[in-house]
N, C-alpha and C positions, 0 to 999 in steps of 0.2 A: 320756518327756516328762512335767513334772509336771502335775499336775491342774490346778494353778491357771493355768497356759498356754492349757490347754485349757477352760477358764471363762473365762479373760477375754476369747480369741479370738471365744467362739460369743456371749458380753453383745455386743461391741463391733462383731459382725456384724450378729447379729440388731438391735441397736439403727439398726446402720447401714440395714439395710434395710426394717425396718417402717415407720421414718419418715418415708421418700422416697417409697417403693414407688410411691404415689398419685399424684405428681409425674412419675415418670417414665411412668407412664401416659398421664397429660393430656397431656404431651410428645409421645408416641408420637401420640396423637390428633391432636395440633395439625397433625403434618405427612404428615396419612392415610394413618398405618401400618396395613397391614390386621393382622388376628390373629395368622398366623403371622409377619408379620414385627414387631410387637410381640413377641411370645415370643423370637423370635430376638434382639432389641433386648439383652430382659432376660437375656439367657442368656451371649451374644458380651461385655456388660461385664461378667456374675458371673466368668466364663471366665477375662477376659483379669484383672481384678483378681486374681483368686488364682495365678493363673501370675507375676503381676509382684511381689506380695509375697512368694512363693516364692524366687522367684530374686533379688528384690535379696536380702533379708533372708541369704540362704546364700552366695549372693556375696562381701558385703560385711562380711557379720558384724553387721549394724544391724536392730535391730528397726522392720521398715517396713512398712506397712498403709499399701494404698491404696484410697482411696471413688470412687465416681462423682461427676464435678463435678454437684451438688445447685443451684447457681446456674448452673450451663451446662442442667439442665434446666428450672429456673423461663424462662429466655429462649427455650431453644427453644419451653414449653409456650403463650409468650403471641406467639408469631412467628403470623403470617398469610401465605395466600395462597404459602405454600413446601410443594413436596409433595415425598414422601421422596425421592425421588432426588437433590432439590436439597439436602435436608436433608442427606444423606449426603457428598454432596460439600465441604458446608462442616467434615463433620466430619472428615475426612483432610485438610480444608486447617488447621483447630485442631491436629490431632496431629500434622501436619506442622511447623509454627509450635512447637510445644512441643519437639522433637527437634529445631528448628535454636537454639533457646535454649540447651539444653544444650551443642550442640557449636560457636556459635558468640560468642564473648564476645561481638562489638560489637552482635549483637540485647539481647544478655541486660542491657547497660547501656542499651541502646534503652528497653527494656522498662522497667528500672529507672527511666527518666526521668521517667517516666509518675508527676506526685503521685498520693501512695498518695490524697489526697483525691477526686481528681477520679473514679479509679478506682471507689472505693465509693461514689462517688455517684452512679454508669454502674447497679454493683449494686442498690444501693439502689432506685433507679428499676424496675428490672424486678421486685423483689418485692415492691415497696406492693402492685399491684392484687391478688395472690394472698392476701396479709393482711385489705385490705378486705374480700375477698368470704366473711371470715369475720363481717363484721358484716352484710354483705346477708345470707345465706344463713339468719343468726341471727332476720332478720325474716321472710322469706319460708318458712324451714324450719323454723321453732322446736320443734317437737316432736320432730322427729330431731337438730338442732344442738345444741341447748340443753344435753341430758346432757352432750353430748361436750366442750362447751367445760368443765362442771361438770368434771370427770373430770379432762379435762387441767388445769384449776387448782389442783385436790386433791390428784393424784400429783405437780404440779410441786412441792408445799409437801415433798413428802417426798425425793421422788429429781428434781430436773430431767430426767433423763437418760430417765427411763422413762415422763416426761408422754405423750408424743405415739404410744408403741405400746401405752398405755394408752386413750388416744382412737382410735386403729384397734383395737382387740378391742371398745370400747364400740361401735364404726361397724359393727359387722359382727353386732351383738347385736340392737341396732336395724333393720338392714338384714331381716336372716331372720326376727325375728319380729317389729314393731310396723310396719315397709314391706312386710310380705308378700311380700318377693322372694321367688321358689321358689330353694331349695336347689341349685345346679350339681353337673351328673353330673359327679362326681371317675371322669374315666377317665384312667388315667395312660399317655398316649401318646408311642412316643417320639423324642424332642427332635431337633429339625432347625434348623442355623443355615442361611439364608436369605441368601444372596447378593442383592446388592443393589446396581445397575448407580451408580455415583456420576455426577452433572450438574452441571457446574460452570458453574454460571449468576453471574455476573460479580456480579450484584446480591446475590444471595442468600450467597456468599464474603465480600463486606464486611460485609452487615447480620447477617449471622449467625457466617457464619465465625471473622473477624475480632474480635469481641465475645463470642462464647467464649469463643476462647483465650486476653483479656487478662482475665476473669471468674476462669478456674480459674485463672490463674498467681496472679492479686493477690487473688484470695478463695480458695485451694485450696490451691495449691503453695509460697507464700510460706509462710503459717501452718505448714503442713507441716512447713518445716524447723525454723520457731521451736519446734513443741513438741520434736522432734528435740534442740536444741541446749537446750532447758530440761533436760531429762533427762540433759544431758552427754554426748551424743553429737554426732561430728563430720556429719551428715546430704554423703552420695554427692550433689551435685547436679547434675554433669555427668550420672553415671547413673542419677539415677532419671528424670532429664527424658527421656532417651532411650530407656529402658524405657518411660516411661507416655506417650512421644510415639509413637514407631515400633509398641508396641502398640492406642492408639489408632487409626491408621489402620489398621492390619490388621481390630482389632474391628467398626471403623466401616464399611467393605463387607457385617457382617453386621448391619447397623442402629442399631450403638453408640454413642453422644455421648460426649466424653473420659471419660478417668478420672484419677486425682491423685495426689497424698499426701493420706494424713487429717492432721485436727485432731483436733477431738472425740473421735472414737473411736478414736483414737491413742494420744488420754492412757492412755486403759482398758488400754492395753498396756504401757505403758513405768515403771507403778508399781514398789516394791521387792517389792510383793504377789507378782505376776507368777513374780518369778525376785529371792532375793537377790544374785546373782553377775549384773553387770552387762553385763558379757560372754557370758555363756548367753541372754542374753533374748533374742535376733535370734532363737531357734527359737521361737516366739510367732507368727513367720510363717509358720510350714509350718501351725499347728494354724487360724490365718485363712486359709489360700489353700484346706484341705481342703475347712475349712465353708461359704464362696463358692463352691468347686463345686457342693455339694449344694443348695445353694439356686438355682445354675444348674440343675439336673437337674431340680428341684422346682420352680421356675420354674411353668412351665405352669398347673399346676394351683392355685398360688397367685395369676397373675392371672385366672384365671376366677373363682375368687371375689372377686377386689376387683372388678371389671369390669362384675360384676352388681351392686353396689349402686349406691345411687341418686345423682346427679350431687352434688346438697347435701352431702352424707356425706365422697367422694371431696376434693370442693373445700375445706371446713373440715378436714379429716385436712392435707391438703397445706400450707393459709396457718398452721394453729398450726405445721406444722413451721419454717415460713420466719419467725417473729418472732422467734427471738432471731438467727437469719443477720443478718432487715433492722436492727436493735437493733445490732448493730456493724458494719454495713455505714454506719450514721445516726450513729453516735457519730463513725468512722472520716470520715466526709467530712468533718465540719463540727466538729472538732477543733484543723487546724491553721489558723490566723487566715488566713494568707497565702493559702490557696488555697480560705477558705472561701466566697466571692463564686461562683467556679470552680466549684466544688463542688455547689452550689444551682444554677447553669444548667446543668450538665451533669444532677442528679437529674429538674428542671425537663418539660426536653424529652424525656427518655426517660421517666418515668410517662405522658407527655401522650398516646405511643403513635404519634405523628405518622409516616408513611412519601412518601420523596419518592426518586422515580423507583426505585422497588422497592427501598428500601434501607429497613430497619427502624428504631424510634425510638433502639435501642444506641448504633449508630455516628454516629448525628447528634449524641448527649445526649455522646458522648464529645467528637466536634467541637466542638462549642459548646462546652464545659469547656476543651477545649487553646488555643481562638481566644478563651476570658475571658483563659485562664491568662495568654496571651502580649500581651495589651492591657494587663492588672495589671501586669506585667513592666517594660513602657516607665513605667509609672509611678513602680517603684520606681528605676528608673535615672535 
């Protein structure tokens, strides 16, 4: 295999995961994952991604890398009042949802129906307040925040790509020695996925479930194929939907939230860098599915140290990661003229955070977007 496979796998890894990491934390928090099953969390998605880029990619012949949905964990991490059990069960109703897409056209044009506007403006809504709380935290934390935004504006001038694990090594510099965290005993013990009883609480399937799975298809898996098909390739979308669906809920019993196709770190794969023979390059998936285990394995003892820094630190790492997500999640709603009305009350009601009858602000803000959509509608008729 050539070296540069194996470089661009471990950049497009490592990128993928330093910049979330912090995110899927808060997540695990939000819906009182205790420790181990955090670790198991992190472990069941490193797992199942590198098994599923594995096997499409050798399958299919296409170089395919898949991420954790990074806006399926922004909404889990700002859900309330859902404990993991419920949490879990929405998430095998997401992977379930995502594997009847693929195997079912009339969802997949369902789906499809859905303006791309209204959609990003569902997203958009759930990642304002994580963005904000980089300007709170700037007030209240400034002597821990302050480098880190520095940092992250500096390397963004040079590499975009490297800004935000640029701002987690400064978080973690600060952390150990100007917050006096005491240093975490690196014991490296070993790894147990965690079974984890799923609760299909009726309320918590809609306001979570449901607004998952329409987050990664139209923020995760759509883009997915577009970088796929920029690159001239014909993108599997029957099969990867039912790889990264049917795998999802398997992971998701061990504490998992979906997982996707990449964008971003997609690209990092599909260069002529990579592999000039365009046809070789699908092996670019075995050298990502390797490094995704290891980072499952190693797991553990990487979130003890992010774990132990301090909440400021954690919450600025996580919102710089999500401003250029919300930046085309903002462009994306309020783009096309027709459904931009739409678009604005469905952003509206989901930032507002509003919850009625245990259903979360996602699936209302979505609501309210498809009941403007279809009032504008009578209008144009």
């Amino acid at each position: 295999m050539r070296p540069s496979m194996i470089s661009a796998a471990l950049v497009a890894a490592l990128v993928g995961y330093g910049s979330t990491i912090a995110l899927i934390l808060a997540a695990a928090q939000a819906v009182g994952a205790n420790s181990a099953q955090t670790a198991s969390w992190v472990a069941a998605i490193c797992f199942a991604k590198a098994i599923g880029s594995m096997l499409l990619s050798t399958w299919k012949k296409v170089p395919i890398v898949l991420a954790w949905s990074t806006p399926g964990a922004a909404l889990i991490a700002a859900s309330t009042g859902i404990n993991i059990n419920e949490a879990v069960g929405a998430f095998v109703l997401a992977g379930a949802l995502i594997a009847l897409t693929g195997a079912v056209p009339a969802i997949n044009r369902a789906v499809s129906s859905i303006p791309t506007g209204i959609a990003s403006g569902m997203l958009a809504g759930v990642l304002l307040p994580f963005c904000i709380a980089v300007a709170t935290y700037a007030v209240s934390d400034w002597r821990m925040v302050l480098p880190l935004i520095a940092v992250f504006l500096i390397v963004r001038l040079i590499s975009p790509l490297y800004a935000v694990l640029a701002a987690l090594a400064t978080g973690l510099v600060i952390a150990f020695t100007y917050a006096g965290v005491p240093v975490p005993a690196f014991r490296f013990e070993a790894l147990s996925l965690v079974f984890i009883m799923p609760e299909f609480n009726p309320a918590v399937l809609i306001g979570l479930g449901l607004p998952l799975y329409l987050v990664t298809m139209a923020s995760q898996n759509l883009p997915g194929f577009a970088v796929l098909r920029a690159h001239g390739y014909t993108p599997p979308v029957a099969a990867s939907l039912g790889v990264t669906g049917i795998g999802s809920m398997i992971a998701g019993v061990f504490g998992s939230h979906t997982f996707n196709m990449a964008a971003i770190t997609a690209a990092i794969c599909l260069g002529d860098d990579v592999h000039p023979d365009k046809s070789k390059r699908w092996q670019v998936g075995i050298s990502y599915g390797i490094i995704w285990m290891l980072l499952g394995f190693f797991g553990p003892v990487i979130i003890v140290t992010i774990i132990a820094m301090p909440k400021a630190i954690i919450a600025v790492v996580a919102g710089l990661a999500l401003i250029t997500p919300l930046i085309g999640a903002l462009a994306s709603a309020f783009d096309a003229s027709a459904t931009r009305f739409a678009a604005a009350a469905t952003f509206i009601v989901t930032v507002s955070g509003i919850a009625a009858f245990g259903v979360g602000a996602a699936f209302w803000g979505l609501l309210a977007g498809l009941l403007v959509h279809l009032i504008d509608g009578l209008k144009r008729r």
